[in-house]
C-alpha positions as CSV (number, residue, x, y, z in Angstrom):
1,X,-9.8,-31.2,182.5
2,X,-8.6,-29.6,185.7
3,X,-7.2,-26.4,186.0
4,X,-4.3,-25.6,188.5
5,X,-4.5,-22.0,188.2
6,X,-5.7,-20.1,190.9
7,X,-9.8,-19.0,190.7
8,X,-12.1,-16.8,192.7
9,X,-15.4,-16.0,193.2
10,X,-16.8,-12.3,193.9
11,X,-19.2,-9.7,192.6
12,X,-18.7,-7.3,189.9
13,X,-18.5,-3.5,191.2
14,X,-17.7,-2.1,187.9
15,X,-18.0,-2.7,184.4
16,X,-17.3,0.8,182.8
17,X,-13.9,0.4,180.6
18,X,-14.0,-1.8,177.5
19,X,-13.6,-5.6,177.7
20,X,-12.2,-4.7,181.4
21,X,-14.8,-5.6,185.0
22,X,-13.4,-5.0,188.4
23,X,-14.8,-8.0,190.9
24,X,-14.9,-7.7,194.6
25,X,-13.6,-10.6,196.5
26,X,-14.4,-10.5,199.9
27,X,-12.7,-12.7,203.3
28,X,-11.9,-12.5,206.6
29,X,-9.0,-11.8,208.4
30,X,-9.0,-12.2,212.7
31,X,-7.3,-10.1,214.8
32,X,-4.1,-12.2,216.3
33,X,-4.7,-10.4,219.7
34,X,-8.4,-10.1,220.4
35,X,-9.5,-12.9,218.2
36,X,-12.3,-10.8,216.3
37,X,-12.4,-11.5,212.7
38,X,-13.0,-8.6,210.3
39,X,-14.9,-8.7,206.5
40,X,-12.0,-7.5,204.4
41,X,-12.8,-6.5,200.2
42,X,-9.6,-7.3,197.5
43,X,-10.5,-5.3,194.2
44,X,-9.0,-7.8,190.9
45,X,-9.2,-6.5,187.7
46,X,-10.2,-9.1,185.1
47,X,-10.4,-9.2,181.4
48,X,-13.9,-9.9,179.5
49,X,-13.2,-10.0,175.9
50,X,-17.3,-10.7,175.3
51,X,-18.0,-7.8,177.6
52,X,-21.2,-10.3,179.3
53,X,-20.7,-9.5,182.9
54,X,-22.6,-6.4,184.5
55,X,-22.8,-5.1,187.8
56,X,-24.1,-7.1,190.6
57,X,-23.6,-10.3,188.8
58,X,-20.8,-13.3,190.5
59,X,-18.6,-14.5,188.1
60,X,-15.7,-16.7,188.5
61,X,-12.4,-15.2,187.9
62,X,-8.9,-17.2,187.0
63,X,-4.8,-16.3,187.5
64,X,-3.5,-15.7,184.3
65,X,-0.4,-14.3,182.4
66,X,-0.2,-10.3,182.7
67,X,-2.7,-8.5,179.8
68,X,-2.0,-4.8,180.9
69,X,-0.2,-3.2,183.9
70,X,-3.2,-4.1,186.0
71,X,-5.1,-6.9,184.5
72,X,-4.0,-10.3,185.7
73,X,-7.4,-12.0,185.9
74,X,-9.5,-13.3,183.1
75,X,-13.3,-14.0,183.5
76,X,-14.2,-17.8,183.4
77,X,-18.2,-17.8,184.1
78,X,-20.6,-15.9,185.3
79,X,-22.4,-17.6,188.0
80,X,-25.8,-15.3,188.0
């Protein structure tokens, strides 16, 4: 079955509150006047009821309906 909802991949950089990981997704943006493109990090919050990511690991990460003020991201898979 395909998904519509919206899914990223990135890196865990924290895994310290409960059933709660915060991924890194990196990309790059370019500068409109001198055409050099930057690395730029976006921090998601994501839920992991199982609590089977740890740091360092790339999961992948899907839009979902609001859990908590910040979580709007639930864990799919971890890749590694």
């Amino acid at each position: 079955m395909d998904s519509k909802k919206t899914r990223r991949m990135g890196k865990v950089l924290s895994d310290t509150p409960e059933k709660t990981i915060i991924v890194g997704v990196s990309w790059s943006q370019k500068d409109r006047l001198y055409k050099k493109s930057s690395r730029r990090l976006t921090k998601l919050v994501a839920h992991d009821p199982k609590e089977e990511a740890k740091v360092g690991d790339n999961v992948i990460v899907e839009f979902s309906k609001p859990i908590s003020k910040t979580k709007k991201w639930k864990l799919v898979e971890v890749v590694n």
